[in-house]
C-alpha positions in Angstrom: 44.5 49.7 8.3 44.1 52.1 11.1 43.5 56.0 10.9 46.8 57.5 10.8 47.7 60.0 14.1 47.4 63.5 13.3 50.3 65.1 13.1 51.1 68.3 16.2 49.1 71.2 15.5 47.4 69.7 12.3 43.7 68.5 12.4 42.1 65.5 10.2 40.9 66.4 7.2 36.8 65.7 6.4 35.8 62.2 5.4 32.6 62.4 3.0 30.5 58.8 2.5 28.0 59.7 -0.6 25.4 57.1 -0.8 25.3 57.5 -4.5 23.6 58.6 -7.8 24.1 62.3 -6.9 21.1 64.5 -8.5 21.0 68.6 -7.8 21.5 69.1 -4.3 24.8 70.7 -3.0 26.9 67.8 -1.8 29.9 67.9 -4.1 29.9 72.2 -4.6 30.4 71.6 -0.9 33.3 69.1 -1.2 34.5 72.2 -3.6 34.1 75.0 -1.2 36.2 72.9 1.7 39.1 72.3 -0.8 39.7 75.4 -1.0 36.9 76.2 -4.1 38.9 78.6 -6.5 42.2 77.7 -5.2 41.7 73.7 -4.7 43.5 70.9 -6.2 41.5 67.8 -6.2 42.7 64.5 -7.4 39.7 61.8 -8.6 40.2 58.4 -8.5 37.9 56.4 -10.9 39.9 53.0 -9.9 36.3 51.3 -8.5 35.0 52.4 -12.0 34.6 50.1 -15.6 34.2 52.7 -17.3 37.1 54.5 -19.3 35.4 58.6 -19.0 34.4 58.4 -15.3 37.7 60.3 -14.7 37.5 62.9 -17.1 34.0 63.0 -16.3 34.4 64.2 -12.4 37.3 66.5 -14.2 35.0 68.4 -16.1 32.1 68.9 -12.9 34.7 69.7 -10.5 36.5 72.5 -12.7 33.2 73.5 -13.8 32.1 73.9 -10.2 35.0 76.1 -9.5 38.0 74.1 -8.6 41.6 75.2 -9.3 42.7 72.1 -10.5 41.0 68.6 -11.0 43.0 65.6 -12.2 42.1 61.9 -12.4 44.6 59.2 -11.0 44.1 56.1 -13.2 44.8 53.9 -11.1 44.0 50.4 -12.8 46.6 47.9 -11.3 48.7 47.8 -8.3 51.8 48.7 -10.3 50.3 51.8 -11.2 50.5 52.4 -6.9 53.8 53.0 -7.1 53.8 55.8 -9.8 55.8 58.9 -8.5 53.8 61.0 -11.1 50.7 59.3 -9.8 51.7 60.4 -6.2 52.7 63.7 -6.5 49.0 64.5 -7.8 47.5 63.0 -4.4 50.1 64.5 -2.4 49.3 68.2 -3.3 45.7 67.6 -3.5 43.2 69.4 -1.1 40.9 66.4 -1.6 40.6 63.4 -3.4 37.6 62.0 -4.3 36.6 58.0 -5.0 34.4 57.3 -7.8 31.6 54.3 -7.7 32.2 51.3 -9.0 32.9 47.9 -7.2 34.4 48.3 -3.7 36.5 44.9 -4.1 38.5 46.7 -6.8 39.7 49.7 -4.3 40.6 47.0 -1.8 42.1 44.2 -4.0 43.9 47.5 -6.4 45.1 50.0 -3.4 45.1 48.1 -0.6 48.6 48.0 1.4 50.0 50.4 -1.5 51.8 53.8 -1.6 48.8 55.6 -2.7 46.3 53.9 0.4 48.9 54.6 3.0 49.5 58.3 2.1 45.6 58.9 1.6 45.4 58.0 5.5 48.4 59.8 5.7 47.6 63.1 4.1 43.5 63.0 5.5 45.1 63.2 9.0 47.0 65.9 8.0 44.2 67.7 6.6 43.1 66.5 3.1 39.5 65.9 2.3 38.2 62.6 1.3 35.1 62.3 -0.3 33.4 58.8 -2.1 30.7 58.0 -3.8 29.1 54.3 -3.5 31.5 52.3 -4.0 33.8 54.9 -2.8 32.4 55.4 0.4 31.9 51.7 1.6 35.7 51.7 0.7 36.9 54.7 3.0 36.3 53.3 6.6 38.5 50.4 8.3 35.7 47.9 7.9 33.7 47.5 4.3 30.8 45.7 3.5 32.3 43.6 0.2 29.1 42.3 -0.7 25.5 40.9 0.7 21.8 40.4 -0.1 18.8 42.2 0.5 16.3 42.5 3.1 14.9 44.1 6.1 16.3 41.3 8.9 19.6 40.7 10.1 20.4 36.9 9.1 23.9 34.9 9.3 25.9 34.7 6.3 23.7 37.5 4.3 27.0 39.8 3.9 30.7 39.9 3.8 33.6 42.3 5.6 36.5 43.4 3.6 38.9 45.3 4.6 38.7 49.3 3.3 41.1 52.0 3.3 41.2 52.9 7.0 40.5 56.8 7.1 38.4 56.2 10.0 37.3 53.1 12.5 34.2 54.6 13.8 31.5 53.4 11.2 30.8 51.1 8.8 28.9 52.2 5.8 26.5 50.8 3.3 25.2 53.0 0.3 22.3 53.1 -2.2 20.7 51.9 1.1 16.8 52.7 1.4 17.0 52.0 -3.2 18.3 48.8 -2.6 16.6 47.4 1.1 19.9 47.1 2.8 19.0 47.5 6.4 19.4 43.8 7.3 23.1 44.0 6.4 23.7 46.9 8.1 22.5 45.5 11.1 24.3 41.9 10.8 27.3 43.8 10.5 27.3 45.9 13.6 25.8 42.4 15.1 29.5 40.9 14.8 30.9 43.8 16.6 29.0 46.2 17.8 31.4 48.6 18.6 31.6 50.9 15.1 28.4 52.7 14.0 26.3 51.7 11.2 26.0 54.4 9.1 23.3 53.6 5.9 23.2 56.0 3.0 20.1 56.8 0.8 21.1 57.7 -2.6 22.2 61.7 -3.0 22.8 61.7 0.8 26.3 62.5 2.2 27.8 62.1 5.6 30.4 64.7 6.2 32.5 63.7 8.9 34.9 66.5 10.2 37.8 66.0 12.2 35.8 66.8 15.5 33.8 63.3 14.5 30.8 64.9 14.3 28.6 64.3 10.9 26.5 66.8 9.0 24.0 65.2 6.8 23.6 66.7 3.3 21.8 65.7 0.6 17.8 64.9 -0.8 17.6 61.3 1.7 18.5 60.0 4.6 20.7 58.3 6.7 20.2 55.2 8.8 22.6 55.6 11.8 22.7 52.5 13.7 24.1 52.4 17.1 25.0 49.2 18.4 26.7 50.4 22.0 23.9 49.3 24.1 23.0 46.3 22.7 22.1 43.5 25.6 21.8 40.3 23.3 22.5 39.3 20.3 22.1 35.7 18.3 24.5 36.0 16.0 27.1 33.8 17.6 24.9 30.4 17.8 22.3 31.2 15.1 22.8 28.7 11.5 23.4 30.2 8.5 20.3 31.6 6.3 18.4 32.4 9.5 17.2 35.5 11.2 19.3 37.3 14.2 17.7 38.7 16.8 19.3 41.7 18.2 18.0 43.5 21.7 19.0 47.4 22.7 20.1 48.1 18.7 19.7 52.2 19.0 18.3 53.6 15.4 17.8 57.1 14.1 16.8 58.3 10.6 18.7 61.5 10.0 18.2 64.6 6.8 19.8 67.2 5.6 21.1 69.6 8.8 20.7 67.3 10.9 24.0 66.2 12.6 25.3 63.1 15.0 28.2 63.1 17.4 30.2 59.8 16.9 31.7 60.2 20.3 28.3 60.8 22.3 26.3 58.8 20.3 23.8 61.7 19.9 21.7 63.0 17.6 20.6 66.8 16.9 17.9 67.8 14.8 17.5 71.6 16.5 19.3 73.1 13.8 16.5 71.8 11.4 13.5 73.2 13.3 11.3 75.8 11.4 12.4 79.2 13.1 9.5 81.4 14.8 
């Protein structure tokens, strides 16, 4: 489930976590522009979707927004992994996207497949991967599968699954400040705080690039939780239903420009400040 290397002389393609119900801002005519706009391929995959038009849906938006080529991979069952046809359309894609849905579907449907390992193969080789909900709890090694609501950290309130494995340095939770997910968040970089927590307000998207720095886009925020520094935690010897307390848990609230570096743990707003 680990990122695959990247190949000599190559570098990793973007990974994009959207937190959901995209409105007008200019996430996914970004996701365009990196793909190459006019000249991109990009392959959809509406497996986390129930319903039968979401893939001819993101067909029509992305062509409309300028993309080459935009083809949906329906993906329903595990069988359908192994589709040369199915594969080809990934393979020359400049960037797939992941549609929202239910996150246990990607996992249960792609995981250990053809299709999962070349997506970690081809985004380390350059491809761009963008999801959207459902899609983007499913893109980094460790997902959130399910869990309740709430403000505090308590045992037992959510579940790891594991995603698709583009990347091992977060852990991401979407629709976050619409649905109160922060306790979650939290109790899952409270079981290994190693990972950053990132949360994702609706219409908010964390672009990733292969340098493992973010740039936030989008009408929200995003909750980036970093556990490095933490000097206690409860969660090993605390029953199930009750609270978790958690000391030295590092916590910014991030908008659109602002950007954090994975590898120092730091936050910059500058490129947000009014100019004189």
């Amino acid at each position: 489930m680990s990122p695959s290397p990247v190949p000599e002389h190559a570098s990793r393609g973007f990974i994009i976590p959207i937190g959901g119900r995209l409105g007008d801002s200019d996430i996914l005519a970004h996701f365009v522009t990196l793909c190459g706009g006019r000249q991109g391929r990009i392959a959809i995959l509406p497996t986390a979707s129930s319903d039968a038009d979401t893939g001819r849906d993101y067909e029509k938006l992305f062509l409309k927004m300028g993309a080459r080529e935009a083809k949906a991979v329906a993906i329903e069952r595990r069988s359908d992994a192994d589709d040369q046809d199915f594969l080809e359309v990934l393979e020359r894609a400049d960037g797939v996207f992941l549609t929202g849905g239910n996150q246990l579907k990607l996992s249960t449907t792609l995981g250990g497949t053809p299709v999962a390992k070349l997506l970690r193969r081809r985004n380390a080789a350059g491809q761009h991967v963008a999801g959207t909900s459902a899609g983007a709890a499913f893109l980094s090694e460790h997902m959130i599968a399910f869990g309740e609501e709430g403000p505090t950290p308590k045992v037992g309130m959510m579940s790891l699954a594991p995603g698709l494995g583009l990347t091992n340095r977060v852990v991401i939770d979407q629709h976050f400040r619409q649905r109160d997910r922060l306790g979650r968040l939290l109790m899952a970089r409270a079981l290994n705080p190693f990972a950053v927590g990132l949360g994702l307000d609706e219409d908010t998207a964390a672009f990733i690039g292969p340098d493992n720095v973010i740039e936030i886009r989008g009408s929200g925020g995003i909750t980036c939780i970093d556990p490095s520094r933490v000097e206690y935690s409860s969660a090993d010897h605390t029953d199930r239903g009750q609270p978790v307390s958690l000391v030295g848990v590092q916590l910014h609230i991030l908008t659109h420009g602002a950007t954090y570096d994975l590898h120092t743990r730091h936050a910059n707003v500058s490129a947000m400040q009014p100019s004189e």
